[in-house]
Steps between C-alpha positions, in 0.01 A plus 500: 500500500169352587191738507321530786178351498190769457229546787208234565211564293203349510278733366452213182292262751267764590215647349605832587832644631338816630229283763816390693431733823452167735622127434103402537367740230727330245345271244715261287469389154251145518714312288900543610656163558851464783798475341368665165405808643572519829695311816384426882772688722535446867397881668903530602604456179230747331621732774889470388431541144266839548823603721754421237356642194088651611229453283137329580231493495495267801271175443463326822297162510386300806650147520203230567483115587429273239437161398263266641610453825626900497819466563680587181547926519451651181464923376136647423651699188120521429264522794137480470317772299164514597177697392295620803135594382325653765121486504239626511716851393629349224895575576796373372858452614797256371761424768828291549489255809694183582339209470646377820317801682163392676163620453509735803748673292278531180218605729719776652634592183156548328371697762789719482456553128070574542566674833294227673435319830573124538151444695365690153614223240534165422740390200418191224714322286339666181677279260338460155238823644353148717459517846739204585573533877473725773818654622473489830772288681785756586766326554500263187736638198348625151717194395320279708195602385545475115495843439681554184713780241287774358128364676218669608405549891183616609507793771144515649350748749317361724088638451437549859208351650531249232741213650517142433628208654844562294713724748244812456436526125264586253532376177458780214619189275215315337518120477637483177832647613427877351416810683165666465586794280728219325203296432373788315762540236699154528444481139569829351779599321785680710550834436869610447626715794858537713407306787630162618364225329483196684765262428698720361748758535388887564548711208683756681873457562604461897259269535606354809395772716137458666242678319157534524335590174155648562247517219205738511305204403542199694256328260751563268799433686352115596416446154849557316615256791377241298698574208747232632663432179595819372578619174806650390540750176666262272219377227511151337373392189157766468175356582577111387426272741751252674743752434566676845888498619562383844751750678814390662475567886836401525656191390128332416559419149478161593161561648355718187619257265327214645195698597443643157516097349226357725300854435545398110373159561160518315314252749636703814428851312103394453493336863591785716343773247152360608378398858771211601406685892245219585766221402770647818558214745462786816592177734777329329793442783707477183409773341513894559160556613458632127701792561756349220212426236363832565793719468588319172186557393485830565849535319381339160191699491730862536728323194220389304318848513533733208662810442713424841836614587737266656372387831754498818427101649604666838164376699561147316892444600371632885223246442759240377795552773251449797416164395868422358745667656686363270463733257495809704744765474643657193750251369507272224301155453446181341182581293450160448485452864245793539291362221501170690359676785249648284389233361451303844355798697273576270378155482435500856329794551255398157472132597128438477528203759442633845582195700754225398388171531840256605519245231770213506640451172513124377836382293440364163537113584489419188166658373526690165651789488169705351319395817731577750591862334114602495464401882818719576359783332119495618691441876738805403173699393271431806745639693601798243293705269588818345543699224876416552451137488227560171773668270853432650500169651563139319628168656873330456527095545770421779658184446729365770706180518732358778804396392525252774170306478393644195144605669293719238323777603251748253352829645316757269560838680441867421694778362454872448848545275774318361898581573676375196853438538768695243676155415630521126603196513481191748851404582759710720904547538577404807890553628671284750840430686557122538804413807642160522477333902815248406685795385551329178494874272433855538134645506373541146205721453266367212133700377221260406194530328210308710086536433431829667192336714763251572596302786811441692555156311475701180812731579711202652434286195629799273799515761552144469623511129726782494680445831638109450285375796657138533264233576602487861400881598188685456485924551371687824335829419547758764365896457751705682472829672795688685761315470267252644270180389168599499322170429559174348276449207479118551103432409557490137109583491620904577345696231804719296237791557611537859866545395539889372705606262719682761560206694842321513492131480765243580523099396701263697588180367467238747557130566126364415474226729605614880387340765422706834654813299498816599586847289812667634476889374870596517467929552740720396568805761761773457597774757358873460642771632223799658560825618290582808577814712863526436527085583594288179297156573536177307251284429424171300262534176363214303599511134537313187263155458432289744679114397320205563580158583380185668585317801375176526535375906375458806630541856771753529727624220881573509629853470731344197224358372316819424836667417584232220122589374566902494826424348399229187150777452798830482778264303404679166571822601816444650747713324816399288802457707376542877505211686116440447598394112616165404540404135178286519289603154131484512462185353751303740280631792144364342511158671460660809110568465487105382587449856208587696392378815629134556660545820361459884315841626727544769697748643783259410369503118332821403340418142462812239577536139860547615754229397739533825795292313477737229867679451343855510329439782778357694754830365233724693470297817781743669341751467172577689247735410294749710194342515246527746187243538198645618332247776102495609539734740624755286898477607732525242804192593845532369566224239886637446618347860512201710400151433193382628201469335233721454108436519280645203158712547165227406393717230596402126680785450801595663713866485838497505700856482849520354625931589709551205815717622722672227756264526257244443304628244903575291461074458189488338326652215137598694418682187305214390311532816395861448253653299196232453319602201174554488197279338445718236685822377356715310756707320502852305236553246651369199325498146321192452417307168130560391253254680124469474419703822255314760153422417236555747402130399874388619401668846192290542665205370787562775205561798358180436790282472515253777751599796536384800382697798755689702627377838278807711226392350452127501219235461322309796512153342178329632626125361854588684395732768765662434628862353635430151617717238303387264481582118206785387358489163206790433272498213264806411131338522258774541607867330338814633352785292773738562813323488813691733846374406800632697844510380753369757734766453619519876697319597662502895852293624624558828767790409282688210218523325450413099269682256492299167421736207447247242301554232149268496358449157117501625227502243302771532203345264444113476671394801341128486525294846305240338734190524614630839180385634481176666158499486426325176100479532530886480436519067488847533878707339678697798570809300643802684543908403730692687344858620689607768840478680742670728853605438827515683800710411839520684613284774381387859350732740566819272299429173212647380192288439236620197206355317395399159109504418310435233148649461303206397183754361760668298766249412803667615752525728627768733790537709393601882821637675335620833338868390616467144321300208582465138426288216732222395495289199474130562866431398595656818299301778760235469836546670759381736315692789167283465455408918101402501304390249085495450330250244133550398307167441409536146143418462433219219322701303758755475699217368305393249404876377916550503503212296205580275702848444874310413328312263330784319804709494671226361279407210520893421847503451 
């Protein structure tokens, strides 16, 4: 007997079972994720269960529009929490409100809470402890108005007698953005005490009731407002500096990890530790009006500091979800994409030029190379200049050729990274189902190996040898999807990168020479049966692969014309002893594709690949199939009746449906039909022979290979004026100081997504891009030193993302996994988890001292 299921509880997303005397009052855990922790259930459902077996606590949530043009509905599990700081008292309260609510609302709430007028107040957006905006439009929502999770808003009573222009209020705020008895102790060291710290969560359970926490001293009170960051119990590493753990607000591993590398980066470390203030671009439309700079700033100076316990990055995740939204919430991210973000952002709100001048860029026409680099880059710098673009930034060659009129063209642009492909090795298995049009034999399925930055003329020239092409035919790819042909792949330009492994991919052998042909797509349909309130309804489903033939005429075509097509395309599968078989082999029926198109395009004379005085043919002819042409307008016409002569759509492709019933499909073996394999398979993990495992060279190698560009993203020829997809070679010409190498290990198809855990061999000393240069008036060796990268473990979505970090003044490396740090030996920095990667420039005299040293140690020995 089954056991009845126990009560609800919910107590385990709560901070505190015993606060649940109101829905309101109940605060969840930050950090639960649906369908881990918890489901959505309508309230009639939630209302049947607590009938059936009782239990709570109840957890209701608001649902909300969405979506830019707010129409998608979507659950608040986490409304806004928001930190009202009433001045000049000096009180406190956190409280839960929708962001959908307006203003009015957080006005009447906040008088409610400080027992208040409305005519007494006026409410700022106190984000950042800055003044940003006055509150005072009613009816706009907090979302509206930018307000975000866990910030700061300003409740100020009005000094009467005192009113400005600004809806009756008097500003106890001082320009800077900090109040008066702020001012006085904005730099002080917080004291530790129980009361809400901003950002953050109170220390008392039940936190989601309002509560105003008083202080005796309101000096006091303001000034451990400004301990935004926090500190939690948990000690790192002593008093050493650079080694302060990050802790995990929830899922932000992939933000600490990244963080704590650019904080590492010695040029970044020295640059925000002194005065970088007078370098923020305040009026960059690009930029974050140096909040971004500032708050990173801030960070690295709290992780630099010594004797420092692990510092919460609440104020710098608030900071980084209004400006990328992105990136807000509590799940898991792409910390390559954050670091991208970073690394831009910061750039913008640091870029030293205030206005851009607009400066056309020339193409090479032939002028050396050398020249035409330098005026990209000065053009590049007068309109970008920061510390971003002094350490991080260097300059690829872009090389692109037409392949119609062969047009050259060279561009020198910038980049901040590069995004090395995991490619062990440069060719690919590609599997595909070749079908006959004359009917001549059954459909073979053959895997090739083609040039993975291949083209479509690559994988039909490896088709070409295994599947006796005769001289007369040639092979039409064709991806299909549902039962149903996708696309013809006839520009044998297509790049194999834009066919995924998970694809399924047909060949058709076809008569080479047709004139005025036109693709008939023979689809296969067989009757479903489907239960719907107590009715049993039938209904024709595509299955199987679509066939494909051509029909070479014009005018209109007979209905036994298209039926002696169907018929010669199915002969193979025709079953022993049914009245579809004859005893014509294989080989007696390959004349018939000799035969192709030598009679009048009539309706009299309907040309094809079909041999009508074939015997086969002619033992069918009795018997006429269900087929069913689909015309222009969308009409399916009966081919299995009547005489006359039917009229075919313009297009070049044509859709004819055959329904299969079961006592058709008992005279043919559809098996063949069925079950397309995919491109590539990848099957169980199976013990492989020992291989050199991929270089980090190999990776480079495979980046700069020359490909051709993919059909979304093609090339305005100016010599054709045309789009081409035209061929892209790129060539490393100008490296940066700090060199940032990301390992492709994500990889996305339509139905899943891939992680590749590889293992990269990547030097960690000596890693020498010197003949990767094209640059060859550059003398100087391109030697690189690893010092920093970030790690990913487990799979997509639900790994966990850590850091490894080597002390440059003490020449050792440390693990940083959020709040925890520990010293590792060298021999562990490599593994197969290696994501991003930072290279130091090594300076040349570091070189030659390292060399000086070798050669010492070596006569020594």
């Amino acid at each position: 007997m089954l056991k009845r299921p126990a009560s609800i509880d919910n107590s385990d997303l709560i901070y505190d079972a015993a606060s649940e005397d109101s829905s309101a009052g109940i605060e969840i855990h930050d950090t639960l994720l649906e369908g881990r922790d918890y489901v959505l259930l309508p309230q009639e459902v939630w209302n049947q269960l607590c009938l059936w077996y009782g239990g709570g606590p109840k957890l209701a949530r608001k649902v909300i529009s969405a979506g830019l043009s707010q129409t998608e509905l979507t659950v608040e599990v986490y409304p806004l929490r928001l930190q009202l700081l009433e001045v000049p008292k000096g009180d406190r309260s956190t409280i839960r409100i929708s962001k959908k609510e307006t203003i009015g609302e957080l006005h009447r709430r906040a008088c409610e809470i400080f027992d208040l007028n409305l005519e007494q107040v006026c409410i700022w957006d106190y984000y950042g402890h800055r003044k940003h905006a006055l509150m005072n439009d009613m009816d706009k929502t907090l979302d509206d108005a930018n307000i975000q999770m866990d910030q700061d808003i300003l409740v100020e009573i009005l000094n009467h007698g005192n009113h400005n222009a600004l809806g009756g209020c008097a500003s106890y705020v001082q320009d800077n953005g900090t109040t008066d008895k702020e001012a006085t102790s904005i730099y002080l060291e917080a004291s530790k005490s129980n009361l809400i710290s901003a950002g953050g969560m109170p220390n008392n359970k039940g936190a989601s009731k309002t509560e105003v926490v008083q202080s005796q001293n309101p000096t006091s009170s303001i000034k451990e407002l400004d301990n935004t960051y926090g500190q939690s119990g948990v000690s790192t590493r002593g008093s050493s500096c650079g080694l302060t753990g990050l802790l995990n607000l929830g899922n932000t591993c992939f933000m600490n990890s990244a963080i704590q590398c650019l904080v590492h980066t010695p040029e970044f470390a020295r640059y925000f530790r002194e005065d970088y203030h007078q370098e923020i671009n305040w009026q960059n439309p690009l930029g974050m009006v140096g909040e971004l700079a500032m708050a990173f700033g801030d960070l690295l100076r709290k992780l630099w500091a010594p004797g420092r316990t692990s510092v919460a990055p609440r104020p710098f995740k608030a900071k980084l979800a209004r400006f990328a939204p992105q990136f807000s919430g509590y799940n898991q991210h792409d910390s390559q994409e954050l670091l991208a973000f970073l690394l831009d952002g910061l750039h913008e709100d640091l870029n030293r030029v205030k206005h851009k001048p607009y400066i056309k860029s020339r193409d090479a026409d032939g002028r050396p190379d050398e020249e035409v680099a330098d005026e990209y880059w000065a053009n590049h710098i007068a309109r970008n200049d920061s510390i971003i673009v002094d350490v991080c930034q260097g300059q690829y060659k872009s090389t692109l050729v037409c392949p119609v009129c062969n047009k050259v063209s060279v561009t020198f642009d910038p980049f901040m990274y590069l995004s090395l492909p995991l490619q062990s090795t440069t060719t690919r298995t590609m599997t595909v189902t070749v079908f006959t049009s004359d009917g001549s034999k059954r459909p073979s399925t053959f895997t090739v190996t083609v040039p993975k930055q291949g083209r479509c003329r690559d994988l039909i020239q490896a088709l070409n040898g295994t599947c006796s092409l005769r001289h007369s035919e040639k092979l039409l790819l064709a991806e299909v999807r549902d039962h149903l042909i996708h696309r013809f792949l006839e520009d044998p330009l297509i790049s194999l990168s834009t066919i995924k492994d998970d694809d399924h991919i047909a060949a058709y052998k076809i008569p080479k020479l047709t004139k005025n042909a036109k693709y008939l797509q023979l689809v296969h349909r067989s009757q479903e049966q489907v239960t719907s309130d107590a009715h049993i309804m039938s209904g024709w489903r595509p299955f199987g692969t679509p066939l494909v033939s051509v029909v070479s005429c014009e005018g209109p075509v007979k209905k036994d014309c298209l039926q002696r097509i169907v018929k010669r395309a199915l002969s193979p599968l025709a079953k022993i002893g049914t009245l579809m078989d004859t005893d014509v082999s294989d080989s007696s029926m390959s004349h018939a594709g000799e035969d192709l198109n030598h009679h009048d395009s009539s309706a009299e004379t309907c040309t094809s690949s079909l041999n009508s005085d074939d015997p086969k043919s002619k033992a069918m002819e009795p018997f006429k199939l269900p087929l069913q042409l689909l015309n222009e307008e969308n009409v399916c016409i009966e081919l299995s009746s009547g005489e006359e002569a039917v009229r075919l759509p313009p297009s070049t492709s044509v859709l004819v449906y055959i329904d299969w019933s079961q006592k058709l499909l008992k005279k043919f073996d559809t098996g063949y039909l069925e079950n397309l394999p995919e491109v590539f398979k990848s099957g169980p993990v199976m013990k492989k022979a020992r291989t050199e495992p991929l270089s980090l060279y190999s990776c480079l190698e495979s980046f700069l290979r020359e490909e051709p560009l993919v059909p979304e993203d093609m090339w305005f020829c100016p010599q054709c004026k045309e789009r081409r997809q035209a061929s892209k070679k790129l060539d490393l010409w100008r490296l940066p100081e700090v060199l940032v190498i990301h390992l492709k290990r994500f990889s996305y198809s339509r139905s899943m997504k891939h992680k590749l855990e590889t293992f990269v061999n990547f030097p960690i000393h000596d890693f020498d891009l010197t003949n990767y240069v094209a640059n060859k008036n550059n003398s100087q060796r391109q030697l690189y030193e690893l010092y920093a990268l970030t790690n990913h473990y487990g799979s997509m979505g639900s790994g966990h993302y850590t850091a490894h970090i080597k002390l440059i003044d003490e020449n050792r490396w440390y693990s940083f996994d959020d709040s925890h740090i520990s010293l590792i030996n060298e021999e562990e920095v490599k593994s197969a988890a290696a994501y991003v990667l930072f290279y130091r420039r090594v300076k040349t005299e570091d070189v030659s001292l390292s060399n000086g040293v070798q050669s010492c140690a070596s006569t020594q020995k």
